[in-house]
C-alpha positions in Angstrom: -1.7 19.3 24.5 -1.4 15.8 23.1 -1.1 13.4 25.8 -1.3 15.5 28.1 -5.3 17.6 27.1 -8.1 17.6 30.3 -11.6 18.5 32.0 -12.7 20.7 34.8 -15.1 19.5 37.5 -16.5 19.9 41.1 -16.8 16.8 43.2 -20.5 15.8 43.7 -20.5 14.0 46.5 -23.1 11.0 46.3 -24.8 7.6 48.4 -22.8 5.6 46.0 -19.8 4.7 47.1 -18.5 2.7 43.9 -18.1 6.0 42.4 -17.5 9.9 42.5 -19.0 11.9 39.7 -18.3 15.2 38.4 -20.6 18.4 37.4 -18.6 20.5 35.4 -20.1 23.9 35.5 -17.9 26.0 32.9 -18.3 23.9 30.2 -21.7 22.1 30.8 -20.0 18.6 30.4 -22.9 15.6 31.6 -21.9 14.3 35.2 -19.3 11.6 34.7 -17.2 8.7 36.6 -13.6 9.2 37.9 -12.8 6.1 38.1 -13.6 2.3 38.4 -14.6 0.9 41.8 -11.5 -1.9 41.5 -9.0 1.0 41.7 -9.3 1.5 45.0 -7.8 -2.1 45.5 -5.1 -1.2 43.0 -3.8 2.0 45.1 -1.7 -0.2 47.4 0.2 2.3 49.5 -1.2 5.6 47.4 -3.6 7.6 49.4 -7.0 8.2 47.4 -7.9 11.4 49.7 -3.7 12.6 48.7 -4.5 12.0 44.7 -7.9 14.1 45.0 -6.5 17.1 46.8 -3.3 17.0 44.7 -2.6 19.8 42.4 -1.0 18.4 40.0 -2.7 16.6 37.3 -2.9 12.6 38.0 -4.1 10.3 35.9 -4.4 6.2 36.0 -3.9 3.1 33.5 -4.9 -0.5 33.2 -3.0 -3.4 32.4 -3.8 -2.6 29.2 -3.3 1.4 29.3 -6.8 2.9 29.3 -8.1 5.1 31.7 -8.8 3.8 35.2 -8.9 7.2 37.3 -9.2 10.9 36.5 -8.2 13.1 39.8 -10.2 17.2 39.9 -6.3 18.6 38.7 -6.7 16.9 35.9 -9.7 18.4 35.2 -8.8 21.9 36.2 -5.8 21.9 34.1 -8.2 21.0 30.2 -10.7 23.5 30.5 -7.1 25.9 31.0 -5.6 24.8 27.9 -8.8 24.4 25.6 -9.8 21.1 25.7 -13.0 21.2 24.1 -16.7 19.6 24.9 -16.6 17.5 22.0 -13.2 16.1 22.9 -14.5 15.4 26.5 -17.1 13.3 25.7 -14.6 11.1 24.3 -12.3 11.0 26.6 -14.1 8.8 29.4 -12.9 5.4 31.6 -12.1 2.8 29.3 -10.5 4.5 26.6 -7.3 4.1 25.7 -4.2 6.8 26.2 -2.5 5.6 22.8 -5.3 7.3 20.9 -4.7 10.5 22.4 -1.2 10.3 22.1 -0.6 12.3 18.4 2.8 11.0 16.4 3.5 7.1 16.4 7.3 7.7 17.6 5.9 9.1 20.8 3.0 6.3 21.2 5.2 3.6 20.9 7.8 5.6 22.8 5.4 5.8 25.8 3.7 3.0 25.5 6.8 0.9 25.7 7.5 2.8 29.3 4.2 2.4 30.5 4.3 -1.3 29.5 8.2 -1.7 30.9 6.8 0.0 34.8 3.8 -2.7 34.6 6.2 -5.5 33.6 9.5 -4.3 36.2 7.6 -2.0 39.0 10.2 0.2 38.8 9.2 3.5 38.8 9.8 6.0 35.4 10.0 9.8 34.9 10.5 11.9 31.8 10.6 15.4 31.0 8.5 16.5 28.1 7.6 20.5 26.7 4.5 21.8 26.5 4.5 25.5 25.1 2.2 27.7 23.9 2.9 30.9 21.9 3.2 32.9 24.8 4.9 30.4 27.5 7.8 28.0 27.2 6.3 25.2 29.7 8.9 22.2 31.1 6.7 19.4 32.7 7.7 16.2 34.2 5.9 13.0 34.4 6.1 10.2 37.0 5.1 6.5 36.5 4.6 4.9 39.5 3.0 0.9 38.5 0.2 0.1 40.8 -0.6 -2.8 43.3 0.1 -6.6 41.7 1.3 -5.0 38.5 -2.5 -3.7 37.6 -1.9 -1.2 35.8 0.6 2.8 36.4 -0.3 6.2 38.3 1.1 9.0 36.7 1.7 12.4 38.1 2.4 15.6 36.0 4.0 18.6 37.5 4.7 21.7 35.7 8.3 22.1 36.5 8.8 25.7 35.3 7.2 27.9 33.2 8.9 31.6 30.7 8.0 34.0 28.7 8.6 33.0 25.5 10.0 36.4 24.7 12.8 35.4 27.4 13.6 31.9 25.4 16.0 33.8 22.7 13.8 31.8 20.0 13.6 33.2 16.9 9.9 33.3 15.7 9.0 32.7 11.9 5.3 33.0 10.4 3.6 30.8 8.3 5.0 30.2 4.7 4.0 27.1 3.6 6.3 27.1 0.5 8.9 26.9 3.1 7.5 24.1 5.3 5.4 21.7 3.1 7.6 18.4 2.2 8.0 16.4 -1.0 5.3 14.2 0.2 2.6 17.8 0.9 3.2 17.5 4.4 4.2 19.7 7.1 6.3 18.0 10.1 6.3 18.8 13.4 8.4 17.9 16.4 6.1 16.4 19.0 8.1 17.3 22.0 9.3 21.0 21.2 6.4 21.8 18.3 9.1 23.7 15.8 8.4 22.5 12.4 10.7 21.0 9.4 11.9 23.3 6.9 11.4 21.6 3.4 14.7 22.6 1.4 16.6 22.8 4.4 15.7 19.8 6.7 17.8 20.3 9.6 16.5 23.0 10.7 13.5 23.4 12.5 11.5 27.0 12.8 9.2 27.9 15.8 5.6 29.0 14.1 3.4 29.9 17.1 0.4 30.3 14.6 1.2 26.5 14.2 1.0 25.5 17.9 -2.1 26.1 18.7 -4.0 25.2 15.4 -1.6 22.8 13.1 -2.6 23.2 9.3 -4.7 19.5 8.3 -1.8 18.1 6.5 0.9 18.1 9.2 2.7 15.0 10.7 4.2 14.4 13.4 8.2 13.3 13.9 11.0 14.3 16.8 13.6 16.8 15.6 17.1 16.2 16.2 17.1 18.3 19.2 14.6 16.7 21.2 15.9 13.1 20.2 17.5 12.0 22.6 14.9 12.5 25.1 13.1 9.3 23.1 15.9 6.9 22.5 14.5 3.5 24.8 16.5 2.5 27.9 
């Protein structure tokens, strides 16, 4: 996943109270801060005990949308969809979300949201796919802004999950003759992850050996299926 790639942890409960830290066993990660101690104050009516024991994977912002809070779902879910050691290590409080969001349609699409729940306090949800090969996977994101405007709490929940064999998609393999632009590049949609056809450009071919691992000279657009899921409100 793009946005949307985690960790896996167990709570190590310690004397220090501006902080909890987390020993991930399965993939050896170093222990590591959940979030900042001014978060707490940021929470208003949210319920920190609520966000811990959620199962679904929550996540907080700053003002200026870098990490502020990290709850164990979020963790859980990574280490199911791959997210690596390397990746991890960057991925810490204090980084920003917009580097980990791939495509610059969807970073300023988000962004602009995230910015717009800050600015209004109203809250915001959107629907976004995240499939594999095997699965077609519907999530939905909510974007709740925290106390005096300091930043958003958002909450992914997976709202239904397929076989893929049941979507009726038809599945193409890799011919890059088929897919590689005018430009060398191969584009992908960044919502539903089919991929440009190069002589005939609207239409867009589902590759699963392109959704796991996408070839070095891909970039990212939103096919004209998915975009009206990213026009701004």
């Amino acid at each position: 996943m793009d946005l949307l790639v985690y960790l896996i942890g167990t709570i190590v409960q310690t004397l220090d109270l501006t902080c909890i830290l987390l020993k991930t066993s399965e993939l050896s990660y170093d222990k590591m801060e959940r979030y900042y101690p001014d978060f707490l104050s940021q929470l208003g009516d949210f319920n920190l005990e609520v966000l811990e024991r959620s199962e679904y994977s929550i996540y907080a912002l700053s003002r200026d949308l870098r990490f502020t809070y990290f709850n164990p779902a979020w963790f859980r879910f990574a280490t199911k969809n791959g997210f690596d050691k390397a990746a991890a290590k960057k991925l810490a409080l204090g980084s920003s979300v917009l580097k980990w969001i791939r495509g610059l349609r969807l970073k300023c699409y988000l962004r602009n949201n995230y910015k717009k729940v800050i600015r209004t306090g109203k809250i915001w949800h959107f629907d976004y796919e995240c499939s594999s090969p095997s699965e077609y996977r519907l999530f939905h994101q909510i974007v709740h802004p925290l106390y005096k405007k300091s930043g958003v709490l958002i909450i992914n929940t997976e709202m239904f999950k397929l076989p893929m064999s049941t979507m009726n998609r038809k599945t193409f393999h890799v011919i890059e003759d088929r897919y590689i632009q005018s430009d060398g590049q191969i584009v992908h949609c960044g919502n539903c992850r089919h991929t440009r056809r190069a002589d005939e450009p609207d239409l867009w071919d589902w590759v699963p050996e392109w959704i796991d691992k996408l070839p070095a000279n891909y970039r990212l657009s939103i096919c004209p299926t998915c975009e009206h899921l990213y026009k701004e409100t």
